[in-house]
C-alpha positions in Angstrom: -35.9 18.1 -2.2 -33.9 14.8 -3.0 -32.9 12.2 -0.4 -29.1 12.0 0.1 -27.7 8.8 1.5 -23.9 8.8 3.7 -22.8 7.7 6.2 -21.3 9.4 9.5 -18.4 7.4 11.0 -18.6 8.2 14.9 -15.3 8.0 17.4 -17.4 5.3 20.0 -19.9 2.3 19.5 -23.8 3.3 20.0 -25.6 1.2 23.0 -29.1 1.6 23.3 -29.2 5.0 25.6 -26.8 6.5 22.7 -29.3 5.4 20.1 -32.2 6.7 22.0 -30.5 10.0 21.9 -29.8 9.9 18.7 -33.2 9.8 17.7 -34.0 12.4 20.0 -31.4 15.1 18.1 -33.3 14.4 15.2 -31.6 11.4 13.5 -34.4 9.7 12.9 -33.7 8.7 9.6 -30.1 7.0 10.4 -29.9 3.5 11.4 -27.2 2.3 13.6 -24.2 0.3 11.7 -20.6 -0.4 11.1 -18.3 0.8 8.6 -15.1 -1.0 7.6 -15.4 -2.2 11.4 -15.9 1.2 12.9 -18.9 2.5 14.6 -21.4 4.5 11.9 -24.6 5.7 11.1 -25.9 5.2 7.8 -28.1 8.6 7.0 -31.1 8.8 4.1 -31.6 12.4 4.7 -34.1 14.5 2.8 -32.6 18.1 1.9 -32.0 20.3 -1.1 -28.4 19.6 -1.2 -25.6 17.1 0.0 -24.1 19.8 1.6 -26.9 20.7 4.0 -28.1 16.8 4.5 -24.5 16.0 5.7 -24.1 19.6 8.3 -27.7 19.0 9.8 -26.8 15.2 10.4 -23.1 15.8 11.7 -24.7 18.7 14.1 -27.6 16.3 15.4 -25.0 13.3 15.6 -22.4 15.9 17.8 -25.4 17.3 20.3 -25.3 13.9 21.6 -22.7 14.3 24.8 -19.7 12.3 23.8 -20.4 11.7 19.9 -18.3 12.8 17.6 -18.2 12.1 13.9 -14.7 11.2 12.5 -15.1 11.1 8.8 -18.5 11.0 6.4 -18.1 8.1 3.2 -21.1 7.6 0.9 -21.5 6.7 -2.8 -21.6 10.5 -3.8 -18.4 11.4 -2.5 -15.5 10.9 -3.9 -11.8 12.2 -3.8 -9.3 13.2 -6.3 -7.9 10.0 -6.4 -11.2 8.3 -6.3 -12.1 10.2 -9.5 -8.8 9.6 -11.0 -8.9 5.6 -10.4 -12.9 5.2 -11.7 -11.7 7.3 -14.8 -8.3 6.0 -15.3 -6.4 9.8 -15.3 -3.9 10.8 -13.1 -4.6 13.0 -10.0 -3.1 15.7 -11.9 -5.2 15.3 -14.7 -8.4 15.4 -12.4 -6.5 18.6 -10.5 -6.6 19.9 -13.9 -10.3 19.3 -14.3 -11.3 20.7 -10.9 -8.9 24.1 -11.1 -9.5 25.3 -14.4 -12.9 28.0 -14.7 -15.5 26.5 -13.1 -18.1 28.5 -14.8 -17.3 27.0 -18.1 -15.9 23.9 -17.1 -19.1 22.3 -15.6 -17.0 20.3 -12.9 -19.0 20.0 -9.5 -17.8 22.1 -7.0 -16.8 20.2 -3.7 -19.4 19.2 -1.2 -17.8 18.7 2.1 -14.2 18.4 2.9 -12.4 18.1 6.2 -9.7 20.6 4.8 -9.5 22.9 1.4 -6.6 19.9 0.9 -8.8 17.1 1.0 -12.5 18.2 -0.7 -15.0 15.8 -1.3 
């Protein structure tokens, strides 16, 4: 199991009932925070993949009456573009990369996306 760290950006600041809650769902390893301004928790979640760390936190975060979780950001995921820019290709190039036979090519497969459009 390896601990994956992300973090959830939520649609509403967390007061102190919120939080409580929080922990209650099961988010006991997310402290409360900000992101770029907006209201977040920053998750170090134990699981076998960044897949399931990410699902089991979003679920726990969206139990909680009037919680929802906008977007995810984290150090592991990255965009198109975000790999284009760190490895100076174009987007197409990277495209290129991510379409062409993934059994051979090596390329990760996405982790989480909020559409097959914008995979993570």
């Amino acid at each position: 199991m390896n601990t994956h760290n992300f973090m959830l950006i939520l649609n509403r600041p967390i007061d102190e009932a919120a939080s409580d809650l929080l922990f209650e769902a099961g988010l006991d390893d997310a402290a409360v925070t900000a992101f770029d301004g907006n209201p977040a928790l920053d998750v170090d979640r134990d699981a076998s993949t960044l897949l399931d760390a990410i699902a089991s936190a979003i679920t726990q975060a969206e139990s909680v009456q009037g919680i929802q979780v906008m977007r995810v950001e984290g150090e592991e995921l990255v965009s198109q573009a975000d790999i284009a820019d760190r490895t100076g290709r174009t987007r197409q190039a990277v495209n290129h990369w991510i379409r062409r036979d993934v059994d051979t090519s090596g390329f990760p497969a996405p982790a989480y996306g909020t559409s097959p459009r914008s995979p993570l």
